[in-house]
C-alpha positions as CSV (number, residue, x, y, z in Angstrom):
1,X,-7.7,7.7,16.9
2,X,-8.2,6.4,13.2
3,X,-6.3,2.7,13.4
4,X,-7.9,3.1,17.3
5,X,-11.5,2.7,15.3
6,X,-10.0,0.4,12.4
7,X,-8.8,-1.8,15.3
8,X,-12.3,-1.8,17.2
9,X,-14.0,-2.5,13.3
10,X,-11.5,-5.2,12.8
11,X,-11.9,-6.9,16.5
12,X,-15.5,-7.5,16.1
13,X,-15.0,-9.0,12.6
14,X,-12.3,-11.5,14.3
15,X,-15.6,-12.2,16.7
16,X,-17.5,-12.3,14.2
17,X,-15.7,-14.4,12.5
18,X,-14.4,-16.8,15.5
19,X,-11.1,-16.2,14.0
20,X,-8.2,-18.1,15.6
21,X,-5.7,-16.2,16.8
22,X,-1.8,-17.1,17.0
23,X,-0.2,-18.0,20.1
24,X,3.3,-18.6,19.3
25,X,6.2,-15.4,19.7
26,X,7.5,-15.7,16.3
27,X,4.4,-14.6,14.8
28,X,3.3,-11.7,17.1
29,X,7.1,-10.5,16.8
30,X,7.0,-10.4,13.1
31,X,3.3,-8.5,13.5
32,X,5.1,-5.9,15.7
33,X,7.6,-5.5,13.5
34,X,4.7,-5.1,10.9
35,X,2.7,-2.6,12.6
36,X,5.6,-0.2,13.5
37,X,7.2,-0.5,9.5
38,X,3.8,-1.1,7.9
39,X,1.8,1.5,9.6
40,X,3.0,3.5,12.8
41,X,6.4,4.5,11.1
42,X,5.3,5.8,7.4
43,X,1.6,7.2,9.1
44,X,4.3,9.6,11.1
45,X,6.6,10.3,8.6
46,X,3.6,11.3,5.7
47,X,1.7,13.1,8.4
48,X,4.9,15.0,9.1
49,X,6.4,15.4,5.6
50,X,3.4,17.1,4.4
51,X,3.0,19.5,7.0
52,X,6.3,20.6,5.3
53,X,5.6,20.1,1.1
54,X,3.4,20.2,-1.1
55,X,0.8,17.7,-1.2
56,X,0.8,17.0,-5.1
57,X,4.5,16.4,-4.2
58,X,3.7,14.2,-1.8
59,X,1.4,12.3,-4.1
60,X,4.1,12.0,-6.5
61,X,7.0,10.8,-3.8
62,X,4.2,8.5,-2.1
63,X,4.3,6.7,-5.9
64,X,7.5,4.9,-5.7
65,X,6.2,2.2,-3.4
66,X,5.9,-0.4,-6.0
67,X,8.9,0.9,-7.9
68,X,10.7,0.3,-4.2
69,X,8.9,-3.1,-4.3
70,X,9.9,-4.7,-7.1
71,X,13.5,-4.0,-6.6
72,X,13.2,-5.5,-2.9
73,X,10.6,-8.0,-3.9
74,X,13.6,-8.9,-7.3
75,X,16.3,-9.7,-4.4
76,X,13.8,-11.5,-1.8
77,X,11.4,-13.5,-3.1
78,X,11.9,-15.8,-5.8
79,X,8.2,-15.8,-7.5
80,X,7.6,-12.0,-7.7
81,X,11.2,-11.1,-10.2
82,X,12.3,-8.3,-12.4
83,X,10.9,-8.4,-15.9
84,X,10.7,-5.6,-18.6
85,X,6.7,-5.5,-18.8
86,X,6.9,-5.3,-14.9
87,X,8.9,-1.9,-15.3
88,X,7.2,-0.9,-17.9
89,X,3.9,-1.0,-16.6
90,X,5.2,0.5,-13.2
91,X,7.0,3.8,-15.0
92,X,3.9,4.0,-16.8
93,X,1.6,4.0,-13.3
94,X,4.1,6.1,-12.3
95,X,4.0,8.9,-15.1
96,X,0.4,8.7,-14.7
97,X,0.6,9.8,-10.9
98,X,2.3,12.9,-12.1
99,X,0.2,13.9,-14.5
100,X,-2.7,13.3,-12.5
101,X,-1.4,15.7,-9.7
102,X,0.9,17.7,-12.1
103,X,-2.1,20.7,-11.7
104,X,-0.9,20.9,-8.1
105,X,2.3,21.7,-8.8
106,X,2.5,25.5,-9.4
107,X,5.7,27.0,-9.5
108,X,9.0,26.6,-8.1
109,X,7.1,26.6,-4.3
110,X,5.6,23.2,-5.0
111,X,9.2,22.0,-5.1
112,X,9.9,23.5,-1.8
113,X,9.6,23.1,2.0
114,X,12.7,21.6,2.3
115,X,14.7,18.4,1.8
116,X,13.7,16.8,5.4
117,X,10.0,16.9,4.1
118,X,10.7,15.4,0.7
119,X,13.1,12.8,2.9
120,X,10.4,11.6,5.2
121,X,7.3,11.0,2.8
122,X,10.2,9.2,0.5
123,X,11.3,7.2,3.8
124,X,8.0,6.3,4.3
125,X,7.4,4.7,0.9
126,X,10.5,2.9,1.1
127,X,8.6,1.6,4.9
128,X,5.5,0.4,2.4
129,X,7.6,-1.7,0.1
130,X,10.2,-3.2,2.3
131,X,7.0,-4.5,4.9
132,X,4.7,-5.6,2.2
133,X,8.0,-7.8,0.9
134,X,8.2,-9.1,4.5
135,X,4.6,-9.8,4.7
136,X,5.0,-12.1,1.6
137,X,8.1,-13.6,2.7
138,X,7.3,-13.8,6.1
139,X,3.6,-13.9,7.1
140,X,2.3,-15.8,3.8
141,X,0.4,-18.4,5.4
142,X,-1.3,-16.5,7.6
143,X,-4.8,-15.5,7.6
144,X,-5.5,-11.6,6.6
145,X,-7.9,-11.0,8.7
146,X,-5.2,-11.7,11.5
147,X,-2.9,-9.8,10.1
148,X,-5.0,-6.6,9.6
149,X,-6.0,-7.1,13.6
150,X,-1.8,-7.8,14.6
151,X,-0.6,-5.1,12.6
152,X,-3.2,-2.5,13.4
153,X,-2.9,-3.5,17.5
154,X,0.8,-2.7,17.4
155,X,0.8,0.2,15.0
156,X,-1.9,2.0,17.2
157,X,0.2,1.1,20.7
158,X,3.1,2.4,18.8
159,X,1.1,5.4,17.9
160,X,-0.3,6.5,21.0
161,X,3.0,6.1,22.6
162,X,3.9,8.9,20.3
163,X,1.8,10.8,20.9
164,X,1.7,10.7,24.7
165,X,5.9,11.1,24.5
166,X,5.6,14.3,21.8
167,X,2.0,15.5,21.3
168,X,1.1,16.1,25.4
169,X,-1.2,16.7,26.5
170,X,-3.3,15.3,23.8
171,X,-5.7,17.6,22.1
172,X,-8.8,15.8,20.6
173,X,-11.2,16.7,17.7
174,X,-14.0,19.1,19.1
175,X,-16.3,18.7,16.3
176,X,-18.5,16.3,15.7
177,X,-17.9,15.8,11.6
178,X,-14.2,15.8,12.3
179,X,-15.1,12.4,14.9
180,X,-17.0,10.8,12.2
181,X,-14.5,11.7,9.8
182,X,-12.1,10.0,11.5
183,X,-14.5,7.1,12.6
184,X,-14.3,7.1,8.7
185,X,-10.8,6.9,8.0
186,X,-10.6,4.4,10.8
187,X,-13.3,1.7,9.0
188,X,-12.7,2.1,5.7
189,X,-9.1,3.0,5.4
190,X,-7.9,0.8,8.4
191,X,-10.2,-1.9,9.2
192,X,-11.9,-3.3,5.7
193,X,-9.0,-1.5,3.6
194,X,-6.3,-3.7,5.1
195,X,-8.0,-7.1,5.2
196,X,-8.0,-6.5,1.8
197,X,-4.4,-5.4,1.0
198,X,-2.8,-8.7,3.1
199,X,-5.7,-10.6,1.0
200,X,-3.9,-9.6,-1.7
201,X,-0.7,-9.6,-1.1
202,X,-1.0,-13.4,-0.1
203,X,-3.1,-14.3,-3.5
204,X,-1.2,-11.3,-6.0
205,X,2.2,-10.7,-4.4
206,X,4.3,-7.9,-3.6
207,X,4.7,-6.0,-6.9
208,X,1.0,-6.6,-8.0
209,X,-0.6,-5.3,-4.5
210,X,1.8,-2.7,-4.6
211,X,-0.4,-1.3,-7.3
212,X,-3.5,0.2,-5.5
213,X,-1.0,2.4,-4.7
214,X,-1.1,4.6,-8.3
215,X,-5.2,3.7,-8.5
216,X,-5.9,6.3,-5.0
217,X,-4.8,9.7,-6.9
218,X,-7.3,8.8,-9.7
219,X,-10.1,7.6,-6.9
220,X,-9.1,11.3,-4.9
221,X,-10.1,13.5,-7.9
222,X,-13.3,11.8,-9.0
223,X,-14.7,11.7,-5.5
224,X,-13.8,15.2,-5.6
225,X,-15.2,15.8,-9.5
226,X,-18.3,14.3,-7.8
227,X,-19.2,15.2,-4.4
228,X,-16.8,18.9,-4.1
229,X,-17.9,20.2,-8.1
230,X,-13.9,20.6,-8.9
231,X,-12.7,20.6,-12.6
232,X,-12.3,17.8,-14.1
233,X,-9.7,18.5,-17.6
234,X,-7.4,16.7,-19.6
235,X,-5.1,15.1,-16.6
236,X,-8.0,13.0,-15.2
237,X,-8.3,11.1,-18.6
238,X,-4.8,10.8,-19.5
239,X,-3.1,9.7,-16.0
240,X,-6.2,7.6,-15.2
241,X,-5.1,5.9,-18.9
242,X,-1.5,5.6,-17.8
243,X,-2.4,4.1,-14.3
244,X,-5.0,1.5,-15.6
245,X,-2.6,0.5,-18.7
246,X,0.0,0.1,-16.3
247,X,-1.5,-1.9,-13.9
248,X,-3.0,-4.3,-16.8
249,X,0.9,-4.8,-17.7
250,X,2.0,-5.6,-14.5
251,X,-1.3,-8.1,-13.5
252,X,-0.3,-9.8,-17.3
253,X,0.5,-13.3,-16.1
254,X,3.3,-14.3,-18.8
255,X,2.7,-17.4,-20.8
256,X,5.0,-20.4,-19.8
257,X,6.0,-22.7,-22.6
258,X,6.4,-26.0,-22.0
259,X,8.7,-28.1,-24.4
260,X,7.9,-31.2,-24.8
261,X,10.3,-34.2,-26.5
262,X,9.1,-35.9,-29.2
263,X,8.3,-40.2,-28.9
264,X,9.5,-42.2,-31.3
265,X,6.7,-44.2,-33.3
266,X,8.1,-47.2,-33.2
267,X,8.2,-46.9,-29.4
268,X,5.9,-49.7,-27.9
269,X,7.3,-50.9,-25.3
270,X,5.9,-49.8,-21.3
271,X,9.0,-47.9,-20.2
272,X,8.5,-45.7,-23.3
């Protein structure tokens, strides 16, 4: 029901917008391939995995996407490579992810539920990384906006086909705040959220867009510091400090020197 309102949000903005759609097979085959690894697949495996761990575990497992990214993105691409302030400034998003949710982890329990849970939620981060790399590689020159409707479509026919084949009959919400919370979910999260995210993959790249992926844990507790009155201590300051820091190192563009050969002075001729 979410992507099915991301995907109603997301067709009127392709009205809207009088945005062309493709008509070739390659393309639409690539976007189904997109919306079962970008979206159906990992939305399955999360929703699964955490009916199983912990969700500050899952927080923390959910945090290797760009640490799976920039190894893929190293041996796929050739402008998005390895480089020491690249891994530095991912470990460092990374630590700050487990501090951040490091209050949630209580005990050996938080640990538990299980190596198929832990499995799934890490199988669905590796999904994340290796379709964001095929977006850049493959899907680069197309528009985002078409991308967010393609990969949305698909995921959400690849979804209900799920859930017809495993979850029948289908039981939905009865309340009316759970319908607008997923009416929610569905707008933000899956209509304007991922025109954004192929905008930026296309402009950043794989490794850089990879990034909003540390920035949601520190977004989760001050929504909650805000609007649910929970405690806000020592961990929101110091992960939030090794997120941001971490991101700044990665977004550094490195400074390309350009050598130049000196001219002779006595050089006056027009070839020189």
């Amino acid at each position: 029901m979410r992507l099915l309102f991301g995907l109603a949000g997301l067709a009127l903005v392709v009205l809207w917008s009088r945005t062309t759609l493709p008509r070739d097979r390659s393309t639409w085959l690539k976007l189904v391939f997109m919306g079962f690894l970008n979206t159906a697949l990992p939305f399955a495996l999360i929703t699964w995995g955490e009916t199983r761990i912990d969700s500050g575990l899952a927080a923390i497992l959910n945090g290797t996407v760009p640490l799976w990214t920039i190894v893929i993105a190293h041996l796929f691409l050739h402008d998005d490579r390895i480089s020491l302030p690249r891994i530095g400034g991912l470990l460092a998003g990374f630590a700050g992810v487990v501090v951040l949710v490091s209050r949630d982890l209580r005990g050996e329990s938080a640990f538990g539920g299980g190596l198929p849970g832990q499995l799934a939620v890490l199988g669905a981060s590796l999904c994340y990384a290796s379709a964001i790399v095929f977006s850049r590689r493959n899907l680069r020159n197309l528009n985002p906006l078409v991308q967010a409707l393609g990969v949305v479509l698909l995921a959400d026919a690849f979804a209900w086909a799920g859930a017809l084949a495993f979850e029948f009959p289908i039981q939905l919400p009865a309340l009316p705040v759970t319908w607008l919370a997923v009416a929610w979910l569905g707008m933000l999260g899956s209509c304007l959220a991922y025109i954004l995210f192929f905008h930026l993959i296309n402009r950043w790249g794989p490794t850089r867009a990879s990034m909003v992926t540390y920035t949601m844990p520190v977004i989760g507790l001050a929504l909650g510091i805000v609007f649910l009155n929970e405690r806000a201590d020592w961990r929101l300051l110091a992960g939030a400090a090794l997120i941001f820091s971490g991101i700044l190192l990665v977004s550094r563009t490195p400074q390309r020197v350009v050598a130049t050969r000196a001219v002779p002075a006595a050089s006056g001729t027009a070839a020189d």
